[in-house]
N, C-alpha and C positions, 0 to 999 in steps of 0.2 A: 513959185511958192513950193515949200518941202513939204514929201507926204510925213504925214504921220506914219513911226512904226511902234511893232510892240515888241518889246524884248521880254524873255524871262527866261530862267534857270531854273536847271535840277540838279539839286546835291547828290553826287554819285557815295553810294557806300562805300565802305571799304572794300567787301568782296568787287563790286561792280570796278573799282580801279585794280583791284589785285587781275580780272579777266584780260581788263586795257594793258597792262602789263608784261602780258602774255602768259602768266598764270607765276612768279616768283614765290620763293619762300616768305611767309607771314612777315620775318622780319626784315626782308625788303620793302615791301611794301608799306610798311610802319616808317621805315625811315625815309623814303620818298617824301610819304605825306608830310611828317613833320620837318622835313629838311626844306620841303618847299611850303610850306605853311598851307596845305592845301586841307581845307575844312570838308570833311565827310560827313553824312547823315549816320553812318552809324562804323565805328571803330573796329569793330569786330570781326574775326576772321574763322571763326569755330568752327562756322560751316563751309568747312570744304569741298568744292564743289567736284562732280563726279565728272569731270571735262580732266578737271586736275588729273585727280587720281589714274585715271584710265589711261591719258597720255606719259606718266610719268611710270608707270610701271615698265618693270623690266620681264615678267613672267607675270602668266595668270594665276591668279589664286590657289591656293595646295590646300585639296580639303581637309579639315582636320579627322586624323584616324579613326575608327570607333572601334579597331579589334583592339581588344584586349586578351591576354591568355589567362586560362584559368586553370592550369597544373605547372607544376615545372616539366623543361624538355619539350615544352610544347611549339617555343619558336625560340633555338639559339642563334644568336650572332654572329658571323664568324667574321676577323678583320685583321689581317697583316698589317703590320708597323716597321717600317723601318725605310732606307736601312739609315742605320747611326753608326756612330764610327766605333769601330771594331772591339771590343772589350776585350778585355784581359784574359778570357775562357774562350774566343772566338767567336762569339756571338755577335750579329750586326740585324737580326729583327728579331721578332715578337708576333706570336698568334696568338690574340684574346676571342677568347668563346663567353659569350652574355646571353645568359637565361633569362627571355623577357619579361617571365613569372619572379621570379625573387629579384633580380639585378646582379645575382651572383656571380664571376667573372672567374675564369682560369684563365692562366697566363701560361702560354710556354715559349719557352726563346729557341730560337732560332740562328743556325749558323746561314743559310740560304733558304728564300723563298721559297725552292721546291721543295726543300722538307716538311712543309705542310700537310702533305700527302700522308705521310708515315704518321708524324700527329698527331692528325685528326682520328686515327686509326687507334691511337694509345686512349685521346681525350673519350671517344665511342664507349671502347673499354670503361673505362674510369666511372666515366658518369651512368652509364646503364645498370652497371654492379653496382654502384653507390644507392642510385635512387630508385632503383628497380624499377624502373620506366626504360622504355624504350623514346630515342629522340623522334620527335614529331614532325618538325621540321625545322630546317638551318635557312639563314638569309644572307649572304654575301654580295659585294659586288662585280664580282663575277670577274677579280682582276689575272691578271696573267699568271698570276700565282698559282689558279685554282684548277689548271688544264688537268689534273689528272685527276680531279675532284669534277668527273661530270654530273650531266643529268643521268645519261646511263649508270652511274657509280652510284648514285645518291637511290637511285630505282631500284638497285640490286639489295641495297639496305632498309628499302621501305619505308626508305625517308622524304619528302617532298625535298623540291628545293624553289629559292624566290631570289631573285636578282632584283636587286636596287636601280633603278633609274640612273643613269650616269648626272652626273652634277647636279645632283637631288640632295642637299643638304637634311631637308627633313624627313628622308626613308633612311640618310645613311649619319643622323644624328644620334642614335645612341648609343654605336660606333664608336665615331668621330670623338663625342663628347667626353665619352671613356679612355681613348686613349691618348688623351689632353691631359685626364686627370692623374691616368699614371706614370705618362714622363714627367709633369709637375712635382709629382710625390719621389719619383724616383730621383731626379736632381735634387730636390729639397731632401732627400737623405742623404745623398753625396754630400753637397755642400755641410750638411750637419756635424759627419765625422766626417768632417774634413779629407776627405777622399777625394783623387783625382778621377778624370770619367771616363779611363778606362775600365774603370770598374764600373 
């Protein structure tokens, strides 16, 4: 004689097959299900679970800032660009200085990286006469450029200084973002008058 048995089933959700999975993107797993007509208790994938997220990260979290400046001078920018190919006046970079308080930006070009030094020296001038402030402090990333721009140099001027985190996109993003915005601006005026780029 055969025994009796009891079968039964439970409808896996969607998360619960997205875990079977081995955690794929929502739209895999949407097409699994429908490609093999497999019926789930509930479709939905909103809640993404923190197994996902944690394993799929590449870096921990980056808190968000809370300083803010409240004069100008109080924290400039400082960021080499280049190099681009040689302009017509011999210039092949660009040192942009950004005042974290207004957003306001000088540009000064460059025939070599180490002119930086000299500069920084004009741009001091410039903006302290101008704004009759004295700078507060500067933030760069501390590139090869800046060897004659120390801590001890920055001390002598009774300026702080702050180094960006290497490959820290968002200490060295307002930077970065800037001088997107002015090679952009600068080819799209080339292109405008028709200008070739060595200018």
């Amino acid at each position: 004689p055969m025994k009796a048995h009891a079968l039964s089933s439970v409808w896996l959700s969607a998360q619960d097959w997205h875990a079977r999975f081995g955690h794929p993107a929502s739209q895999v797993v949407q097409h699994i299900l429908a490609s093999n007509k497999i019926v789930s208790s509930s479709r939905s994938l909103a809640n993404v679970r923190h197994a996902c997220q944690q394993g799929k990260a590449h870096q921990l979290p980056f808190p968000r800032s809370s300083s803010v400046s409240s004069f100008p001078l109080e924290l400039v920018f400082l960021d080499v660009w280049g190099p681009a190919k040689t302009s017509s006046s011999g210039f092949q970079y660009y040192v942009s200085f950004i005042d974290d308080y207004s957003k306001f930006v000088w540009i000064y070009l460059l025939k070599r990286k180490c002119d930086v030094f000299d500069v920084f020296h004009d741009f001091l001038a410039h903006v302290e006469c101008l704004l009759s402030r004295k700078i507060f402090c500067v933030q760069s990333d501390w590139g090869g450029e800046y060897e004659k721009l120390s801590n001890t140099f920055f001390r002598q001027l009774g300026i702080m200084h702050h180094v960006s985190c290497p490959h820290t996109h968002q200490q060295n993003g307002s930077y970065e973002l800037k001088n997107l915005h002015i090679v952009d601006m600068g080819l799209s005026l080339l292109s405008h008058a028709s200008m070739p780029l060595r200018f």
